[in-house]
C-alpha positions in Angstrom: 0.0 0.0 0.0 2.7 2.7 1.1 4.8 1.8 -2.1 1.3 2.4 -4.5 0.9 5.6 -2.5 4.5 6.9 -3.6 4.3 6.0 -6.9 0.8 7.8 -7.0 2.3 10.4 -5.9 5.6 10.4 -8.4 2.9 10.4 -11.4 1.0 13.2 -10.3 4.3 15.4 -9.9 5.1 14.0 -13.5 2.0 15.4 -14.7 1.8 18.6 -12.9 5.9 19.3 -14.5 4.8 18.0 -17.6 2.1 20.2 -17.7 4.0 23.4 -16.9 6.8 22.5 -19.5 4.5 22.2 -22.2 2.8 25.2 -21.2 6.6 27.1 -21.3 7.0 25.5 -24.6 3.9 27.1 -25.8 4.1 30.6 -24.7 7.6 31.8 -25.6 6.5 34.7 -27.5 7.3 38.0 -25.9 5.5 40.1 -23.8 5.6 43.2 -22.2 5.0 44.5 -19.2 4.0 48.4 -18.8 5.2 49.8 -15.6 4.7 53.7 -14.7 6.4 56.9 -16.0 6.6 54.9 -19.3 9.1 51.8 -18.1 8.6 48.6 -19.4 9.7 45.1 -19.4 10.3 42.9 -22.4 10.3 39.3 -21.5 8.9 35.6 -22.6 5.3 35.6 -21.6 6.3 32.1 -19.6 8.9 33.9 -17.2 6.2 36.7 -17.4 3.9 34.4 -15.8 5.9 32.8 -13.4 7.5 36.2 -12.1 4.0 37.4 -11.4 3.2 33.8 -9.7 6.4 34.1 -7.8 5.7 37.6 -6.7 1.9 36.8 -5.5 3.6 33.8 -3.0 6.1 36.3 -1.9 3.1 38.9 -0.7 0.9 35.8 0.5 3.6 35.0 2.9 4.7 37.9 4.2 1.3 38.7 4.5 1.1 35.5 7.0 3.9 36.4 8.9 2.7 38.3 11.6 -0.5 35.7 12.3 1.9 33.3 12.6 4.5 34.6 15.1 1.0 35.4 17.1 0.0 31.8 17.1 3.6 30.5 17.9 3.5 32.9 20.8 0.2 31.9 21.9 1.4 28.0 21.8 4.0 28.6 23.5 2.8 30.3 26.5 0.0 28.0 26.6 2.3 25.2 27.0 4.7 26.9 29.3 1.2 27.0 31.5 0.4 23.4 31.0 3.6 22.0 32.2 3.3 23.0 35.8 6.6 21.4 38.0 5.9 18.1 39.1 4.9 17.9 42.8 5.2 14.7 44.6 1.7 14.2 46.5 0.9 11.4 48.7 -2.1 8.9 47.1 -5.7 8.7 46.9 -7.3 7.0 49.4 -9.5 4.2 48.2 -13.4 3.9 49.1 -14.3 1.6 51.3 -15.5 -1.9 49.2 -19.0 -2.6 50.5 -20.4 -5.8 50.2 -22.8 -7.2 47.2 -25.3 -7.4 50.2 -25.7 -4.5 52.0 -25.5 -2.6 48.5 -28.5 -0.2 47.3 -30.7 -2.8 44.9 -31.6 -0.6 41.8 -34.8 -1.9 39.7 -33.8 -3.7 36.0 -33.4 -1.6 33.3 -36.2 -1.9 30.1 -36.1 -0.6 27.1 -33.5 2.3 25.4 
């Protein structure tokens, strides 16, 4: 089972390259890019693409960044609180045991 879900997994990175090498191979025409005060950029429309793909994760993460230094903060104060030092205490007492006869008789149960 483990070695059909790794080569399940192999193919579908295959595919997913194979996909986005065929989709280089078919956009290598140039494009340009128009920025302000009349700069521009001249590039293949594929590293076009992927710049602007690159750039979106770059934002996405940085965008995260602070959301997750406050949840890596909050775990760990919250497990500096849960691990109290260990204090040695003295055990439980048990209940007394009290005999099958001089125990409370409860009515049977029907139904549900």
């Amino acid at each position: 089972m483990k070695h059909l879900m790794w080569l399940l997994e192999w193919m579908l990175k295959a595919a997913i390259f194979f996909t986005l090498f065929a989709f280089a191979l078919n956009n290598q025409q140039d494009a340009i890019v128009h920025f302000f005060f009349g700069a521009q950029w001249r590039a293949p429309m594929v590293l076009v693409v992927l710049t602007a793909f690159a750039l979106g994760v770059a934002v996405g993460v940085l965008g995260m960044v602070p959301r997750w230094w406050m949840h890596r903060r909050a775990a760990n104060k919250a497990k500096a609180v849960a691990t109290p030092a260990v204090v040695p205490t003295a055990p439980a007492a048990t209940p007394p045991v009290v005999p099958a006869e001089t125990a409370p008789q409860l009515p049977p149960q029907y139904g549900l």
